[in-house]
C-alpha positions as CSV (number, residue, x, y, z in Angstrom):
1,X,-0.9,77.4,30.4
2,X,2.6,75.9,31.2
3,X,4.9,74.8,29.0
4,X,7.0,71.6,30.4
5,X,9.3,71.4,27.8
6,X,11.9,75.1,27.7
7,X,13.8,75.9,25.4
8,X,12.6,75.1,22.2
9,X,9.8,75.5,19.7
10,X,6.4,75.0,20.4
11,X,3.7,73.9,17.8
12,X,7.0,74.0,15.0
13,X,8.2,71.3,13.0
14,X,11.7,71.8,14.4
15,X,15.2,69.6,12.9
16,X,16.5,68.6,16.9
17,X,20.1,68.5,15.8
18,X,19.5,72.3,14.4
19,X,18.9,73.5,17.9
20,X,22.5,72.8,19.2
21,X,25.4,73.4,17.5
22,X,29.2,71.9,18.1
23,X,31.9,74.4,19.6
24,X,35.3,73.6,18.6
25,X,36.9,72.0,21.8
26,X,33.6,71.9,23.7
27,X,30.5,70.2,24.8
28,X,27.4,72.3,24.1
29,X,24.3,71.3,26.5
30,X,20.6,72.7,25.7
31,X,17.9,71.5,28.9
32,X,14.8,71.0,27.4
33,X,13.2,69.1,30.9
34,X,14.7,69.2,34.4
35,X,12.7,67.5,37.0
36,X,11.9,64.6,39.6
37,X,10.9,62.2,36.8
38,X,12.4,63.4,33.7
39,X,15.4,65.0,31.7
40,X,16.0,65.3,28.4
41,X,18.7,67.1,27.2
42,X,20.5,68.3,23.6
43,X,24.3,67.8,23.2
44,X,26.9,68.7,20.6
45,X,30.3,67.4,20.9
46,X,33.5,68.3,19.4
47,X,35.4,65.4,17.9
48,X,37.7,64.2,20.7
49,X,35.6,65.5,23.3
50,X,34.3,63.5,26.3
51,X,32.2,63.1,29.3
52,X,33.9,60.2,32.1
53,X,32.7,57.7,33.5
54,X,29.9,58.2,36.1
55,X,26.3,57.0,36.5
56,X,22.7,57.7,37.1
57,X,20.0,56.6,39.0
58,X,17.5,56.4,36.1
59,X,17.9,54.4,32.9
60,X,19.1,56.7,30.0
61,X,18.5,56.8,26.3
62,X,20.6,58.3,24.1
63,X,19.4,59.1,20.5
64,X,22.7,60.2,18.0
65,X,21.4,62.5,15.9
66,X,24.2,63.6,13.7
67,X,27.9,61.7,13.4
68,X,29.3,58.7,16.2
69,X,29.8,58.4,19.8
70,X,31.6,55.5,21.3
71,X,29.8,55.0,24.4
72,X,31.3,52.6,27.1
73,X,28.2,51.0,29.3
74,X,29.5,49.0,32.0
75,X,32.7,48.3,30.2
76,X,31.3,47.2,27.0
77,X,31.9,49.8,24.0
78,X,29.3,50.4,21.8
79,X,29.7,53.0,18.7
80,X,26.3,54.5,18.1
81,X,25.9,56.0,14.8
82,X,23.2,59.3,13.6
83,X,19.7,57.5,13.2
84,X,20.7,55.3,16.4
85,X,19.8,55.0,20.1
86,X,21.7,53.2,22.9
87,X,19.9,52.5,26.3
88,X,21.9,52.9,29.8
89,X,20.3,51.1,32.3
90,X,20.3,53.0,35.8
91,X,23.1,52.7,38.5
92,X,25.8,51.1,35.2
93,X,28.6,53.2,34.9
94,X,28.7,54.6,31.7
95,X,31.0,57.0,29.6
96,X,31.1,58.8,26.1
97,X,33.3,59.8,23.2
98,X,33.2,61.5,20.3
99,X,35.0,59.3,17.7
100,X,34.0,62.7,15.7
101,X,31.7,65.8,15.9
102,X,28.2,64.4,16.9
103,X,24.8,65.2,18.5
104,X,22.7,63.7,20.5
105,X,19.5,64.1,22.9
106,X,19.4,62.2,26.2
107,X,16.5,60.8,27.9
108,X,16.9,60.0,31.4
109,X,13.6,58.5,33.3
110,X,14.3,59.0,36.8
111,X,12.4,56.4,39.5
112,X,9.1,57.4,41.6
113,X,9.6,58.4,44.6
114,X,6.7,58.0,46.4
């Protein structure tokens, strides 16, 4: 049987923000799904790192899981705590920023194609 979701547990009560940890000076990526209608990836940032300004053309959530990211969505900020989620609609341009060391998973539903 296949497994759609890599890289992590299966049929384990698993802590998300245990299964990446922050790098001093880095950003730490973990792929859990890669494909035509779905990612979701694990990230740990470093405080003061940061990923510019670009966009997608699916709507993204982002669940913080530990610390704050200041995430800028079509030129509004928005400082998303641990316990919070932030949705970035498709084709906005969007940025992030670790005010300090934080983790988050990303959720990016991608549109059919057919």
């Amino acid at each position: 049987m296949k497994n759609y979701i890599k890289n992590f547990p299966i049929e384990k009560v698993t802590n998300l923000a245990g299964e990446v940890e922050v790098r001093k000076g880095e950003v730490v990526s973990k792929t859990l799904v890669q494909n035509d209608a779905l990612s979701m990836t694990l990230f740990a940032f470093d405080k003061g790192e940061e990923i510019g300004e670009h966009d997608s053309s699916g709507d993204a959530m982002v669940n913080v899981l530990e610390g704050v990211g200041v995430f800028t969505v079509g030129g509004q900020k928005y400082e998303v705590k641990a316990g919070e989620s932030l949705i970035m609609p498709a084709k906005i341009p969007h940025a992030l920023y670790a005010k300090e060391s934080f983790k988050m998973l990303l959720i990016v539903i991608f549109p059919n194609k057919a």
